[in-house]
Structures are given as C-alpha cells and as structure tokens.
N, C-alpha and C positions, 0 to 999 in steps of 0.2 A: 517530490514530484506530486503532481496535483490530475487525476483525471478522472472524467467524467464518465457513469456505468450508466448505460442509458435503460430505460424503462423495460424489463425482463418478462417475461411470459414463464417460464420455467418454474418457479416457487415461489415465494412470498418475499424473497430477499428482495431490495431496488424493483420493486414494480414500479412507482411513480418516477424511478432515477433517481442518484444518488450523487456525490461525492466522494472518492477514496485518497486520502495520501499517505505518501511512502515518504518517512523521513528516516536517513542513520541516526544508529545511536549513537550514543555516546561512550559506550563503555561502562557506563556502571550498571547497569543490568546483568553484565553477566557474572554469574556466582564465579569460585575457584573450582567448582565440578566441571561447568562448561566451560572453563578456557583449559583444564587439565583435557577434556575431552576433544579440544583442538579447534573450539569454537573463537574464532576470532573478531569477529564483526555480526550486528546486528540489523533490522529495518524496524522497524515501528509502525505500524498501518494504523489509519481513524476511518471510519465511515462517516460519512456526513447527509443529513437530509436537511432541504434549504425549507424552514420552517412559513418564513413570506419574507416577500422582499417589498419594502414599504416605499413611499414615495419618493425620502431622500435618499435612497440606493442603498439602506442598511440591509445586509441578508441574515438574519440570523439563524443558525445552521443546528441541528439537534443531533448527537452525536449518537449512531444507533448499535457502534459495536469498534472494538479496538484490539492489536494484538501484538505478537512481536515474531520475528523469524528470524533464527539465528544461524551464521552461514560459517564456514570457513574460509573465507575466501573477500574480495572487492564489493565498497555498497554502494548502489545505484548511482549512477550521476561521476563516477569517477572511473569510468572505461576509459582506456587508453589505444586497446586495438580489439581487432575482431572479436577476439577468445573473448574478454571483458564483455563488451555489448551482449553478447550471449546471456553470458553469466547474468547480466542486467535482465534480461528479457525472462531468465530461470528465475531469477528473484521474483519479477513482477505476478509469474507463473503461481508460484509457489504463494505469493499476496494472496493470490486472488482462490487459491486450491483452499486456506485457511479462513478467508472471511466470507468465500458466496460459495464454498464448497466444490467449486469447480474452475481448473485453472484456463478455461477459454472464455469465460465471461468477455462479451464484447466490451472494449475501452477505447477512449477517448483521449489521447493525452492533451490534457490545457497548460499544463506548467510545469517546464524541464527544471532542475536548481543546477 
C-alpha cells in the first residue's frame, strides 16, 4: 500500500509531505523467538521524500526512515470480512504510531495492492 502523509504542523516529521508504504513480509525476518512467541506475520514500512521530479517524470524519492511491525494475525491487503479490514486499519495504526509517533497522522491512500 502506497499513501500520501500530507504536510504536518505537529513536529518536524513530513512537514513538506511525504510518502509511506506498507508492504508484507516475507517471513524471513522473523527469528525462532518471534514465531515461538506467536508472532506470525509481518509489515515492512519506508518513508519517502520526493527529492524533484525532473522533466521527463523521473521522481526520485530519498528514503527518510524504515521499520517493521510484527503481528499475529492477517497482513494488509488480504482482508476477507469486517474483523480483517479492522485488523488492516490496526495495522495501518500501528505504521504510523511507529514512524511519526502518532497513530492519527492524517493519510492519503494512493495504492491499494
């Protein structure tokens, strides 16, 4: 998932506006500690800041912080009924409680997967 945090007043995080995405892992990130502890799936988050966007529509993007949240449970993008989408929206929560400190940051969604 791909959205946009728009320009913030709060702290110095995304004042200009940013980029954040949320992609599943894969599984190998978690050690034999975390799946003993019941940890079964993960997210992956990037920050992004669009450095310039040149003539021919190249953006190239400066990565300003990255991290990982590790769940028990469904990762983003693969809700099936109510409870799920929830769980999706807790995840996003929880993105955004780890990279801007606070899980209401206002967002943008631009690209579902």
């Amino acid at each position: 998932m791909l959205y946009f945090i728009p320009a913030q007043c709060r702290d110095d995080t995304a004042k200009d506006g940013e980029f954040l995405k949320i992609q599943p892992g894969t599984g190998d990130n978690l050690s034999l500690e975390d799946i003993a502890e019941g940890y079964t799936e993960y997210v992956i988050w990037n920050r992004f800041r669009p450095e310039y966007l040149d003539i021919d529509g190249e953006l190239d993007m400066e990565c300003l912080d990255s991290g990982m949240v590790m769940m028990k449970g469904d990762c983003p993008g693969q809700a099936r009924n109510d409870t799920e989408e929830l769980s999706e929206f807790n995840i996003l929560r929880s993105v955004l409680e780890q990279a801007y400190g606070d899980g209401d940051v206002a967002t943008i969604l631009l690209i579902a997967e």
